[in-house]
Backbone as CSV, one residue per row, in Angstrom:
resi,resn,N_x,N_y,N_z,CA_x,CA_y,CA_z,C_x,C_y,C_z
1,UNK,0.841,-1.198,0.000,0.000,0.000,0.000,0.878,1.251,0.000
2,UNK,0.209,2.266,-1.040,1.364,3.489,-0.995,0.636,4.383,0.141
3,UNK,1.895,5.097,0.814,2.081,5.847,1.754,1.541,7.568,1.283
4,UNK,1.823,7.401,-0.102,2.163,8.909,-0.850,0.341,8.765,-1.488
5,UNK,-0.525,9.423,-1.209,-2.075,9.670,-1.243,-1.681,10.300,-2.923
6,UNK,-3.356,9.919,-3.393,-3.549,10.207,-4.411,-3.831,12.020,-4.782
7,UNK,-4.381,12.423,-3.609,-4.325,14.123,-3.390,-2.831,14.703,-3.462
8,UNK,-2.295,14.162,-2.739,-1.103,14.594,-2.796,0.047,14.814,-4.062
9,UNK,-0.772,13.597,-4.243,0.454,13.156,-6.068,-0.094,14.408,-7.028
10,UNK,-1.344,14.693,-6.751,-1.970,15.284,-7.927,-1.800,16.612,-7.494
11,UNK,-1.157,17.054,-6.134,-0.717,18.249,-6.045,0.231,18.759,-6.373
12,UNK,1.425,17.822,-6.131,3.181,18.032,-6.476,2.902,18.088,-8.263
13,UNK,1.778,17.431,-9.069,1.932,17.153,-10.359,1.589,18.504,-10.854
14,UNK,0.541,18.860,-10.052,-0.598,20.366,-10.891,0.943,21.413,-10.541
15,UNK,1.701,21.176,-9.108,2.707,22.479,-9.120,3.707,22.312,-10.106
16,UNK,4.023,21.005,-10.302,4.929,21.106,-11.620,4.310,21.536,-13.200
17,UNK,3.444,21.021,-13.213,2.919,21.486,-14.518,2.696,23.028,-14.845
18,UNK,2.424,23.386,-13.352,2.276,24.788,-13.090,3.334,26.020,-13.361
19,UNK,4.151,24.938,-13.582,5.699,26.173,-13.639,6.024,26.812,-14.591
20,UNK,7.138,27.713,-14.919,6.873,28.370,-16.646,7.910,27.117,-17.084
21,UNK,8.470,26.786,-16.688,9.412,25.656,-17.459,8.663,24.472,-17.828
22,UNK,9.199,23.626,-18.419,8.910,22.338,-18.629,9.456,21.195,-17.686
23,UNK,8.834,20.456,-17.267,9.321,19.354,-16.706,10.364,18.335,-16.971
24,UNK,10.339,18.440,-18.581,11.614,17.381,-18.946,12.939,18.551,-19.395
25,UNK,12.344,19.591,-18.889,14.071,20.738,-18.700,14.356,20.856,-20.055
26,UNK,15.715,21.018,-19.946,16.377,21.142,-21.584,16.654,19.561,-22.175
27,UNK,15.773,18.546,-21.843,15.750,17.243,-22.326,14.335,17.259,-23.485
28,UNK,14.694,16.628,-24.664,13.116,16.364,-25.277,12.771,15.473,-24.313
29,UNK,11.473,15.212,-25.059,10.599,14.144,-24.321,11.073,12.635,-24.033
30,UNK,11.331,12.691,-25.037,11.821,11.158,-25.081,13.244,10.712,-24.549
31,UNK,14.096,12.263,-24.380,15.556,11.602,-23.858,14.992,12.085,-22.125
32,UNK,14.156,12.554,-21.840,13.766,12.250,-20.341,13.450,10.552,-20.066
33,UNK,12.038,10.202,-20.850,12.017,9.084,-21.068,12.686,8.162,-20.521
34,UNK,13.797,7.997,-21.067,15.064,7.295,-21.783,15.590,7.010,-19.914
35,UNK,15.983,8.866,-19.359,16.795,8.827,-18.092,15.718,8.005,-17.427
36,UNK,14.551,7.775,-17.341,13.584,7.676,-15.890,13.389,6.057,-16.542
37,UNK,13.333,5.662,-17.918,13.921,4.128,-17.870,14.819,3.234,-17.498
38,UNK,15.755,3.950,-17.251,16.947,3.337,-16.609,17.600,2.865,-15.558
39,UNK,16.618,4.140,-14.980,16.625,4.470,-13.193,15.217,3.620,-12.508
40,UNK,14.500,4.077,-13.211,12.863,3.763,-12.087,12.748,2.823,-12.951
41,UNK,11.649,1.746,-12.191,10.964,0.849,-12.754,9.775,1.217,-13.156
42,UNK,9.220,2.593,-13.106,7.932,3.422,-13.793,7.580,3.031,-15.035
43,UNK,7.939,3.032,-16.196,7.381,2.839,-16.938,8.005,1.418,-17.764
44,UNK,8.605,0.770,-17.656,9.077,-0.270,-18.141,8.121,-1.462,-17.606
45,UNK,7.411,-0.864,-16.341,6.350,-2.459,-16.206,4.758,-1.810,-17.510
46,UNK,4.614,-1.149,-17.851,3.791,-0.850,-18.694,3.978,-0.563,-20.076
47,UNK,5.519,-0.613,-20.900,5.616,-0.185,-22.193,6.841,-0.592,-22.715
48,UNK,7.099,-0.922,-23.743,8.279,-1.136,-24.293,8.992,0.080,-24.608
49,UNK,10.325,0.344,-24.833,10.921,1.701,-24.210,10.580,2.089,-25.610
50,UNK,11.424,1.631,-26.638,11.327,1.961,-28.366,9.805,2.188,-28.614
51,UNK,9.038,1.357,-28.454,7.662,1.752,-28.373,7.046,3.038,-28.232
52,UNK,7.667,3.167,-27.085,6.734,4.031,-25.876,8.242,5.668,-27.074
53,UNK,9.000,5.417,-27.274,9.513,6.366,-28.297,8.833,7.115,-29.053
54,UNK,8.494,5.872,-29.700,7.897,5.973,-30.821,6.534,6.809,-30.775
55,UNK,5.495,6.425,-29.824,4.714,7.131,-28.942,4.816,8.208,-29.474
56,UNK,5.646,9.101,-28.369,6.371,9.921,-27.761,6.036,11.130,-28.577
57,UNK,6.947,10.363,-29.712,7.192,11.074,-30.995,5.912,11.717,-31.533
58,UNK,5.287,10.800,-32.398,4.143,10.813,-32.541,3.140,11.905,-32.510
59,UNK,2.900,11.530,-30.466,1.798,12.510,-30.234,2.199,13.903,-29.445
60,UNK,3.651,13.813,-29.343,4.051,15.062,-28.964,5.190,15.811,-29.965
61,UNK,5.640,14.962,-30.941,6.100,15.979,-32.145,5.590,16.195,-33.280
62,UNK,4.849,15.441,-34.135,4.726,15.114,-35.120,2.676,15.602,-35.120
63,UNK,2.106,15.068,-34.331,1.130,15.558,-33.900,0.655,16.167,-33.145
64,UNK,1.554,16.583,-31.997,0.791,17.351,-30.677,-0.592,17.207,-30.202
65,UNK,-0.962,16.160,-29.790,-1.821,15.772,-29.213,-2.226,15.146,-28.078
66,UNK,-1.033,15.212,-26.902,-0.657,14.567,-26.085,-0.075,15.797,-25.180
67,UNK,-0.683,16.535,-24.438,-0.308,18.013,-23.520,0.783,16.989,-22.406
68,UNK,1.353,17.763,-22.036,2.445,17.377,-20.494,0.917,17.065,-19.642
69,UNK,-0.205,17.361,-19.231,-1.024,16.904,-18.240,-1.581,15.520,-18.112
70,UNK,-1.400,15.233,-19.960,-1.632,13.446,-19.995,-0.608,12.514,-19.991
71,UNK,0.547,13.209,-20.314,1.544,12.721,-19.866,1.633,12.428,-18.943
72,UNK,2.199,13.232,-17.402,1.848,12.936,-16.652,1.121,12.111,-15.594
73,UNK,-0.415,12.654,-16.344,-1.207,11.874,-15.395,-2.062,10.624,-16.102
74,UNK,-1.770,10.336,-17.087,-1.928,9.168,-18.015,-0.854,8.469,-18.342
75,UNK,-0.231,8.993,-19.248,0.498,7.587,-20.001,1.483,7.704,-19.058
76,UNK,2.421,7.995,-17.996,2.857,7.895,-17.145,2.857,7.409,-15.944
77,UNK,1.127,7.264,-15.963,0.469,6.750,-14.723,0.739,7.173,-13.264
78,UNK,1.593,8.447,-13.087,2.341,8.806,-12.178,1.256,8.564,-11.099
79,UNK,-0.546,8.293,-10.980,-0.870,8.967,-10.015,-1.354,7.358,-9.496
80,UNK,-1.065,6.085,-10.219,-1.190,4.773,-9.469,0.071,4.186,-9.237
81,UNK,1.185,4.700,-9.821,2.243,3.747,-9.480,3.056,3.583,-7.944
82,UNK,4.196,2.827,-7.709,4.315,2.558,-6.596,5.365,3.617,-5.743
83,UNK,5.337,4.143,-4.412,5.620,5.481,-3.967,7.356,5.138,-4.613
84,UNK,8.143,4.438,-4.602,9.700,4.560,-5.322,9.517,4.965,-6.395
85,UNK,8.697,4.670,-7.546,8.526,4.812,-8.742,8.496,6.237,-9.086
86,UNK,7.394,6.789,-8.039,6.987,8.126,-7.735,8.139,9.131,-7.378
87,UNK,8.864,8.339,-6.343,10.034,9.751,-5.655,10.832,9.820,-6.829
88,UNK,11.088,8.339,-7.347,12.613,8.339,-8.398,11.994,9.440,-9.579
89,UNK,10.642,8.961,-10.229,10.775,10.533,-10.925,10.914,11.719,-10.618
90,UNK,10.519,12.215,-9.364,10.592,13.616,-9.043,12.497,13.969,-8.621
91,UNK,12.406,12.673,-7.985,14.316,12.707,-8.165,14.975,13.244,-9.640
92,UNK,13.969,12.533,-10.736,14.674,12.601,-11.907,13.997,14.487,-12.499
93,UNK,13.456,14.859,-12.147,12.942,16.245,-12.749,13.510,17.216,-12.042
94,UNK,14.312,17.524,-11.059,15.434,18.058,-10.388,16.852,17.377,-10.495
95,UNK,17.239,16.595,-11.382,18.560,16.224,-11.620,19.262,17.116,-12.425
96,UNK,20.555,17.529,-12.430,21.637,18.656,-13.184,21.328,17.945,-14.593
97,UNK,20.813,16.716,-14.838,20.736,16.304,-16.081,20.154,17.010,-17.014
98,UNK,18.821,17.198,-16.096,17.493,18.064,-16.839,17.726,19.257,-16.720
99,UNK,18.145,19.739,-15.312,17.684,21.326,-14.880,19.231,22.053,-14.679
100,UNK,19.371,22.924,-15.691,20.658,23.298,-15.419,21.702,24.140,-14.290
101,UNK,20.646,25.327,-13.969,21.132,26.017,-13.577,21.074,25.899,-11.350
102,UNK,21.686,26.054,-10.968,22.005,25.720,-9.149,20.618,26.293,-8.717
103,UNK,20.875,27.340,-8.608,19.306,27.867,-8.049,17.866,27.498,-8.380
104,UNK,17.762,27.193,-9.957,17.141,26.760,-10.256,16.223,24.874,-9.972
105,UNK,17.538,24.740,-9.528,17.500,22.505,-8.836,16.777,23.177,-7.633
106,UNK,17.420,23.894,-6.583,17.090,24.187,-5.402,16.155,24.468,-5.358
107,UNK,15.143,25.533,-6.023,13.942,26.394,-6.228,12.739,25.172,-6.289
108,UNK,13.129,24.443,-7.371,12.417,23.384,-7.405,12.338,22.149,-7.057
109,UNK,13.390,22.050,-6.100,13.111,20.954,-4.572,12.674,21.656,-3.464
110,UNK,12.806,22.277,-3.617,11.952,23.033,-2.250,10.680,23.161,-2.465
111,UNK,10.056,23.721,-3.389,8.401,23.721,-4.033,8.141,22.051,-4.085
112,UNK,8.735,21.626,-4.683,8.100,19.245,-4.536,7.894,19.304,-2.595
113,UNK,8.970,19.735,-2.600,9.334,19.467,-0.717,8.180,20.245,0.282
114,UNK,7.780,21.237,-0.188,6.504,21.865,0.345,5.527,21.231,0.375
115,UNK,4.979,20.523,-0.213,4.351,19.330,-0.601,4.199,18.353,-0.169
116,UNK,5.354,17.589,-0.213,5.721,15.955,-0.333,5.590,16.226,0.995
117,UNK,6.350,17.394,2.042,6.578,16.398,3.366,5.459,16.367,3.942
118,UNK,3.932,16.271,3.613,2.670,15.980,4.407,2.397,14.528,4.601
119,UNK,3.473,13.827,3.260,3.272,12.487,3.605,4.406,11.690,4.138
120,UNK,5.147,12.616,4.615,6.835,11.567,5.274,7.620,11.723,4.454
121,UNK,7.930,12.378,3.657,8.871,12.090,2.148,9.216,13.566,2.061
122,UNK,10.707,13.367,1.597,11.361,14.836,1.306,12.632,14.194,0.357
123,UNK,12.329,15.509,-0.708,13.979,15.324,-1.122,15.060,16.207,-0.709
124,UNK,16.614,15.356,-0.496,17.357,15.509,0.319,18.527,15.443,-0.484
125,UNK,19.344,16.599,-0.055,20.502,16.712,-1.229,21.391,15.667,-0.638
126,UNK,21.749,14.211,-1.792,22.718,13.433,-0.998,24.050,13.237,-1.800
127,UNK,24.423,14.087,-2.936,26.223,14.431,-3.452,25.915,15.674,-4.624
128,UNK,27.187,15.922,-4.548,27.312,17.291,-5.732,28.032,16.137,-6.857
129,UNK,27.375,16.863,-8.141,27.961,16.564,-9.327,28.241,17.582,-10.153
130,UNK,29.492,17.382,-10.255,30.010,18.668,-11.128,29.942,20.131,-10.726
131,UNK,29.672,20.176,-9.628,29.299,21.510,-8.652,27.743,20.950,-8.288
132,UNK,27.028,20.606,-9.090,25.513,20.813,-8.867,24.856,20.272,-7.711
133,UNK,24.070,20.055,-6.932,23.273,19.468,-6.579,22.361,18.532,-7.218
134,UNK,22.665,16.958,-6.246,21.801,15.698,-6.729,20.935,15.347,-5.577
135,UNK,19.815,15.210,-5.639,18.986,15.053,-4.602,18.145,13.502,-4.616
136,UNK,18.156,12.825,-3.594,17.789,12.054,-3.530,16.686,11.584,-2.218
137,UNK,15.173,10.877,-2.671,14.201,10.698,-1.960,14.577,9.986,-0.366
138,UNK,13.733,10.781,0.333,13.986,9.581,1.480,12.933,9.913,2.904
139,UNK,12.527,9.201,3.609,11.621,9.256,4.643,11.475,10.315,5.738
140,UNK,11.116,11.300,6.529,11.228,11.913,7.186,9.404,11.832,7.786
141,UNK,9.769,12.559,8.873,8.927,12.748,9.861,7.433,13.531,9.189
142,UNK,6.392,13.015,9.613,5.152,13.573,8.701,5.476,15.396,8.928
143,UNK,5.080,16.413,8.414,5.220,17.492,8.349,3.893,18.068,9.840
144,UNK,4.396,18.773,10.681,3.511,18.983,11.760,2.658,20.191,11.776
145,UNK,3.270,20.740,10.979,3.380,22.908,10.927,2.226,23.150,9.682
146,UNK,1.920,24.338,9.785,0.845,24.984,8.683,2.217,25.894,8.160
147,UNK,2.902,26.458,8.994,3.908,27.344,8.388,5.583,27.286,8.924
148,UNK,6.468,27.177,7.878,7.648,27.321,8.119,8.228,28.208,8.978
149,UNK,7.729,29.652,8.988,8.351,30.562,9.536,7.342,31.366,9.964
150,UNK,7.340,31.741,11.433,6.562,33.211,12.141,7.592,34.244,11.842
151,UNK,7.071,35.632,11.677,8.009,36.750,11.796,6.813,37.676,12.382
152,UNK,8.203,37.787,13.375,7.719,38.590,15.089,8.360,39.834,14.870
153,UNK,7.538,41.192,14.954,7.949,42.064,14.186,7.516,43.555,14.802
154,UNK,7.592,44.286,14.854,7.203,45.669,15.288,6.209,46.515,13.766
155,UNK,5.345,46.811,14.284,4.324,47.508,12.846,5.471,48.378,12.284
156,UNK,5.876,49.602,12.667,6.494,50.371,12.697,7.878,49.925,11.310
157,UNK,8.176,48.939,11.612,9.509,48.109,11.028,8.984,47.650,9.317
158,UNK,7.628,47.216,9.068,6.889,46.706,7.641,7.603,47.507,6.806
159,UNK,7.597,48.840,6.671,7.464,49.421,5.254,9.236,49.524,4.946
160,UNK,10.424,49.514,5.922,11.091,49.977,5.548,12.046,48.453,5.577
161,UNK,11.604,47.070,6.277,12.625,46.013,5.808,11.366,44.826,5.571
162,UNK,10.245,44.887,7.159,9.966,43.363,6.816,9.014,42.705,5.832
163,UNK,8.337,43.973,5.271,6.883,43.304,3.869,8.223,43.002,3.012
164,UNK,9.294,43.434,2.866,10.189,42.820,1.585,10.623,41.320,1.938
165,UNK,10.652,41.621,3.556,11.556,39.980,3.637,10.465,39.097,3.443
166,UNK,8.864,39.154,3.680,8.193,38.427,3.895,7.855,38.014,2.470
167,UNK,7.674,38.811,1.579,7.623,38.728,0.138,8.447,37.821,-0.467
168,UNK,9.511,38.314,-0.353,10.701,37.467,-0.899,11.251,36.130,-0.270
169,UNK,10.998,35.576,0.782,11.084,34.170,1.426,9.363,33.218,0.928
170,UNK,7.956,34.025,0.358,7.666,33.563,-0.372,7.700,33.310,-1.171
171,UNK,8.034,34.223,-1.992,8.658,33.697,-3.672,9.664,32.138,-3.527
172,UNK,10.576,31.926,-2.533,11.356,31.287,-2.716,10.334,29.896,-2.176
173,UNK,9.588,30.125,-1.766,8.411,29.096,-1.528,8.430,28.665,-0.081
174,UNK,8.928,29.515,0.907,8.490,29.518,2.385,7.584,29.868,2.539
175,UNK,6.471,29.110,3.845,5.779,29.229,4.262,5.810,29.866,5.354
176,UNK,4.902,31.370,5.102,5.095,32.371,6.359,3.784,32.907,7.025
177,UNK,3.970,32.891,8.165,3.109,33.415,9.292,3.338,34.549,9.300
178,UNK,2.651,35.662,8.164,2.614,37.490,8.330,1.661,37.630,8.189
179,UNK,1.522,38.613,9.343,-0.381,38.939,9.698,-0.565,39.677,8.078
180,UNK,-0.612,40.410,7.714,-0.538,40.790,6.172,-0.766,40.102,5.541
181,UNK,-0.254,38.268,5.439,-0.785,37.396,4.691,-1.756,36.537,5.248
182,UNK,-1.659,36.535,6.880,-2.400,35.319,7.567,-3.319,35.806,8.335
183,UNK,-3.920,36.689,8.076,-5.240,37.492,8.777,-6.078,37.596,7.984
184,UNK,-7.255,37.236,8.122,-8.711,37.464,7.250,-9.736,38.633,7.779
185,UNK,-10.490,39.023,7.099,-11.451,40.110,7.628,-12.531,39.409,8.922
186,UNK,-12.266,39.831,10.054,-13.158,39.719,11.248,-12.174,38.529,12.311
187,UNK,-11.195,37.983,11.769,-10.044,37.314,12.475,-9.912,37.919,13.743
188,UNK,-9.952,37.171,15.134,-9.254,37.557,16.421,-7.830,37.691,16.190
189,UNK,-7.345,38.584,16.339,-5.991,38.801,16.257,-5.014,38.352,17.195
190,UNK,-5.369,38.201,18.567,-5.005,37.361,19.429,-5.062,36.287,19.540
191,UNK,-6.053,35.310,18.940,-6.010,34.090,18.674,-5.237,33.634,17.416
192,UNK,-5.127,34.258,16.358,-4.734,34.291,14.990,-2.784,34.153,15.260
193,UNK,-2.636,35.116,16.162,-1.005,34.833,16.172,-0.709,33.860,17.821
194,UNK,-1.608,33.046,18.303,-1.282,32.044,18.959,-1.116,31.262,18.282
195,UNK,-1.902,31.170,17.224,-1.761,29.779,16.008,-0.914,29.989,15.794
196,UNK,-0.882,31.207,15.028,0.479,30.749,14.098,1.960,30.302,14.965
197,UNK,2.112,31.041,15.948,3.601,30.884,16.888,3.186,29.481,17.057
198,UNK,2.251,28.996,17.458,2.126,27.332,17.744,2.420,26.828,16.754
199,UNK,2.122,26.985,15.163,2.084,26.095,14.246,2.993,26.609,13.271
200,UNK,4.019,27.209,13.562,5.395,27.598,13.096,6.220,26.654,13.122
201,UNK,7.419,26.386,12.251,8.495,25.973,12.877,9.545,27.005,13.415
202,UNK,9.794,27.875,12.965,11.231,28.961,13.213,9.948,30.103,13.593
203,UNK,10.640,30.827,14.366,10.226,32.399,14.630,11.081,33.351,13.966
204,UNK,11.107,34.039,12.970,12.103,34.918,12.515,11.765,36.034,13.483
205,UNK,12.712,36.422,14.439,12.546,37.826,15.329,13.338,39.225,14.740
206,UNK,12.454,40.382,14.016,13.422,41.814,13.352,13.268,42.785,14.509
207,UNK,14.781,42.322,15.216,15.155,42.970,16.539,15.525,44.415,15.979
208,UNK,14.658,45.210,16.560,14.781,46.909,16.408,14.339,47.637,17.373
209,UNK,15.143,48.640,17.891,14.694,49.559,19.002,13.572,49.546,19.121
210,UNK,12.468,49.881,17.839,11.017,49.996,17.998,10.037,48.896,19.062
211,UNK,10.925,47.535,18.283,10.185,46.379,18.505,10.532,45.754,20.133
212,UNK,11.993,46.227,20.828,11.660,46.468,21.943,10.993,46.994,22.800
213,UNK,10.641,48.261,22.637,9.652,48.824,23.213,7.991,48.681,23.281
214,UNK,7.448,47.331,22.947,6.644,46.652,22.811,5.644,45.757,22.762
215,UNK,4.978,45.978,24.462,4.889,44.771,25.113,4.693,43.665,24.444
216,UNK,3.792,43.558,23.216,3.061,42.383,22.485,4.405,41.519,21.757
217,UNK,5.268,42.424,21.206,6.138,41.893,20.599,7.375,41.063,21.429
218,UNK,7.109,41.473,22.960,7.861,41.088,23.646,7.562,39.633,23.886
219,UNK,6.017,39.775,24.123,5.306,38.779,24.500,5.706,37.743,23.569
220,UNK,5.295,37.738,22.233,5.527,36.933,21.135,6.524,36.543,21.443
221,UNK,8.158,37.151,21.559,9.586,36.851,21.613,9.398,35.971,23.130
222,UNK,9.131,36.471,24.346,8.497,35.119,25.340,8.585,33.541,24.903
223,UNK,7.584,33.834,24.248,7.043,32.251,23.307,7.993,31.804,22.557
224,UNK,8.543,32.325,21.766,9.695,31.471,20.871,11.067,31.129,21.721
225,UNK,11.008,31.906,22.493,12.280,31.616,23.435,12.086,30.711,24.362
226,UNK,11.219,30.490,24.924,10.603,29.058,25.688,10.759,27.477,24.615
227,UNK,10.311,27.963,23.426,10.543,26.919,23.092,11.918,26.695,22.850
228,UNK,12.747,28.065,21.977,14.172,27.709,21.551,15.069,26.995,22.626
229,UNK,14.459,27.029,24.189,15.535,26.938,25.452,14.846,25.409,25.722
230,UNK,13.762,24.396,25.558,13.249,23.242,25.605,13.234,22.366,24.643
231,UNK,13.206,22.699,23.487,13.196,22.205,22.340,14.497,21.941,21.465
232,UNK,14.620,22.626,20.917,15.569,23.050,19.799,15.888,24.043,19.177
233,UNK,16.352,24.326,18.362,16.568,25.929,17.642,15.401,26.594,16.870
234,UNK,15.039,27.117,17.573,13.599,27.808,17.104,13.716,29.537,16.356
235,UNK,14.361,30.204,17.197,14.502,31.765,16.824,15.660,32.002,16.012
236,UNK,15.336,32.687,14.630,16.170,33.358,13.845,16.051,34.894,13.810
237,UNK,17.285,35.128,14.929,17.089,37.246,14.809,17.343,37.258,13.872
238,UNK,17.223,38.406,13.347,17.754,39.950,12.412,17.759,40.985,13.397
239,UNK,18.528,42.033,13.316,19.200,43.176,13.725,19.110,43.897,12.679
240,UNK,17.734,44.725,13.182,17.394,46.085,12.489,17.852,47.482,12.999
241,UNK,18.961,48.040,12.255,19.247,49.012,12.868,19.642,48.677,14.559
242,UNK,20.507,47.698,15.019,20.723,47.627,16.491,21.652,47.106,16.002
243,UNK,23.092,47.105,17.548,24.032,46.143,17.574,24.231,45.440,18.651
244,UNK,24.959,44.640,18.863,25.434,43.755,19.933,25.239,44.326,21.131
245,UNK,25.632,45.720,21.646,25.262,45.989,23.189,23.494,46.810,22.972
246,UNK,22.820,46.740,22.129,21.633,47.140,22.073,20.882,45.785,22.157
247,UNK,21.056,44.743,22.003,20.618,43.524,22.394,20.483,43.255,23.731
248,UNK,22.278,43.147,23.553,22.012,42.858,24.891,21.829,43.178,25.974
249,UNK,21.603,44.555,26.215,21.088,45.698,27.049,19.542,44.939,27.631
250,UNK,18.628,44.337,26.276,17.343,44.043,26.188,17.153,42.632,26.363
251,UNK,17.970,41.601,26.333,17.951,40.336,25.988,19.430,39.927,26.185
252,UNK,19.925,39.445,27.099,21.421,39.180,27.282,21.099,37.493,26.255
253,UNK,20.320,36.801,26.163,19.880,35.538,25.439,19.815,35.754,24.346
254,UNK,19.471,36.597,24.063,18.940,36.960,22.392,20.529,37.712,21.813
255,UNK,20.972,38.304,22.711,22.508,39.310,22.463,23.406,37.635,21.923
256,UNK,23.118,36.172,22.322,23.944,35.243,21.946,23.862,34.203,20.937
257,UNK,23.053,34.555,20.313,22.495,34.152,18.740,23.033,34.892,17.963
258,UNK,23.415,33.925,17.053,24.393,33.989,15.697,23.097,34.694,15.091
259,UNK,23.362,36.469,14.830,21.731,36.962,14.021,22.207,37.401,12.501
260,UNK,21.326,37.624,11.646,21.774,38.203,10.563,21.151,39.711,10.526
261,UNK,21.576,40.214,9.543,21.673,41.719,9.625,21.375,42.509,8.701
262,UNK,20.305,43.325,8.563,19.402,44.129,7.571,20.471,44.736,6.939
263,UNK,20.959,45.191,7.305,21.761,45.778,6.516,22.804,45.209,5.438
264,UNK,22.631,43.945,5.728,23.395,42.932,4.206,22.689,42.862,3.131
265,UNK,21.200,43.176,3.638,20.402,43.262,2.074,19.174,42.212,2.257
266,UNK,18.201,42.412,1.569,17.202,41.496,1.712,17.739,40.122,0.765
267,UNK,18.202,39.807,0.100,18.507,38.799,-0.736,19.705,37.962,0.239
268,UNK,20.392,38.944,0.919,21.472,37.835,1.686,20.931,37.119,3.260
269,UNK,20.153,37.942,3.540,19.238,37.748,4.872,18.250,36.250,4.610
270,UNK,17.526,36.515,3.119,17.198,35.296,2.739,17.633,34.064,2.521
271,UNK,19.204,34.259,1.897,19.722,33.699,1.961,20.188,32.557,2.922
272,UNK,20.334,33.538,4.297,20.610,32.605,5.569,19.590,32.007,6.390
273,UNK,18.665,32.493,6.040,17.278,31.730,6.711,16.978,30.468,6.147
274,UNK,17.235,30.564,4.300,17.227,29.275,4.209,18.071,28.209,4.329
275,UNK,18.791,28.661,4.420,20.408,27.669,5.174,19.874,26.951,6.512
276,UNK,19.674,27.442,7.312,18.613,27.104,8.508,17.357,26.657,8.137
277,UNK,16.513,26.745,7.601,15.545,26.194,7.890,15.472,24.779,6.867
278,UNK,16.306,25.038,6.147,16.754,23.668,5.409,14.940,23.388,4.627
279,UNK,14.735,21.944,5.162,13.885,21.113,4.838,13.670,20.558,5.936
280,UNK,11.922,19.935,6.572,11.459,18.966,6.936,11.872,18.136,7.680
């Protein structure tokens, strides 16, 4: 019995199809084919390879009559076959084979990985080739969280660093707890950010004079620090406009976290959050 639900398959499939790229990368159809014959047992229990070429050809060069969605979710059968069959292709649609460029592999294991880990399954970078990243399927813990990241924040602080950071760690396909995105019209607002700090994994905290002075925000920082001191590594500062004895003036605990720093730029700040928050 597969582990990996039929909702699920048909979600990771609609986000790939969804992308501006193509799924078989800078491979035609058929020399994808070819890689995921070799590797998976996917389609070799249902087709002869030359055959299934020939196919290929056919109804996606010669006639176009065969969209990437029936591919996929037909002659591929991606959405009955068995969960190895399943990871090894998505293994194979993030390989340096298909997808050339670094950021680009990453971008799109992390979007499968948003996904996948609701059912235990993540892909996991396991060697570099040729510089690149090769990622390979493997079991992990069911996914517990609605969101990757809380960011605990001072109002005051939005317009001039954190709607950019929050923006831009979505694009990269984090899941974030910003009242801006996670508040609806008539929402308790007090109940609304208990959830989320509960159903976070990381707290991103944008430590700024403002946001000290703050009871609520203090409060919030309370909560993530209880857990970071019982648990595990929970809080990722930033240092907005503050330094080391402005911390720790406020937080001798918080003054001893490795923080990153607005002032490197929103793209490098992102940068290090996802270094940390990895995957699943």
């Amino acid at each position: 019995m597969n582990d990996i639900t039929e909702v699920l398959r048909r979600d990771i499939l609609d986000y790939i199809l969804n992308r501006e790229k193509v799924f078989t990368g800078r491979l035609e159809t058929t020399e994808f084919l070819e890689l995921v014959w070799k590797e998976c047992s996917i389609f070799g229990t249902y087709y002869d390879l030359e055959q299934a070429k020939q196919d290929l050809w056919q109804h996606t060069v010669n006639n176009y009559d065969w969209d990437d969605k029936y591919l996929l979710y037909q002659y591929f059968r991606l959405l009955e076959c068995e969960d190895a069959e399943f990871l090894c292709f998505l293994e194979k649609c993030v390989h340096p084979i298909v997808v050339s460029q670094v950021s680009e592999i990453e971008e799109f294991a992390r979007g499968i990985n948003n996904i996948l880990k609701y059912d235990g399954y993540m892909l996991k970078l396991k060697e570099k080739m040729s510089g690149k990243p090769v990622y390979g399927a493997t079991k992990c813990q069911k996914y517990e969280y609605d969101w990757d990241v809380f960011i605990c924040h001072a109002t005051e602080d939005k317009e001039r660093f954190v709607e950019a950071l929050a923006s831009k760690l979505k694009e990269r396909h984090v899941s974030v707890w910003y009242d801006d995105f996670s508040l609806g019209l008539g929402d308790r607002l007090k109940d609304k950010i208990e959830e989320g700090l509960a159903r976070s994994r990381f707290g991103i905290t944008v430590l700024s004079k403002i946001f000290f002075g703050k009871k609520w925000a203090r409060d919030e920082l309370d909560v993530l620090v209880q857990r970071d001191s019982f648990n595990r590594k929970v809080i990722l500062p930033i240092w907005l406009d503050v330094n080391h004895d402005d911390v720790f003036e406020q937080s001798p605990l918080l003054a001893g976290h490795v923080a990153a720093r607005a002032e490197e730029g929103i793209d490098r700040v992102v940068e290090k959050i996802l270094k940390e928050i990895g995957s699943p």
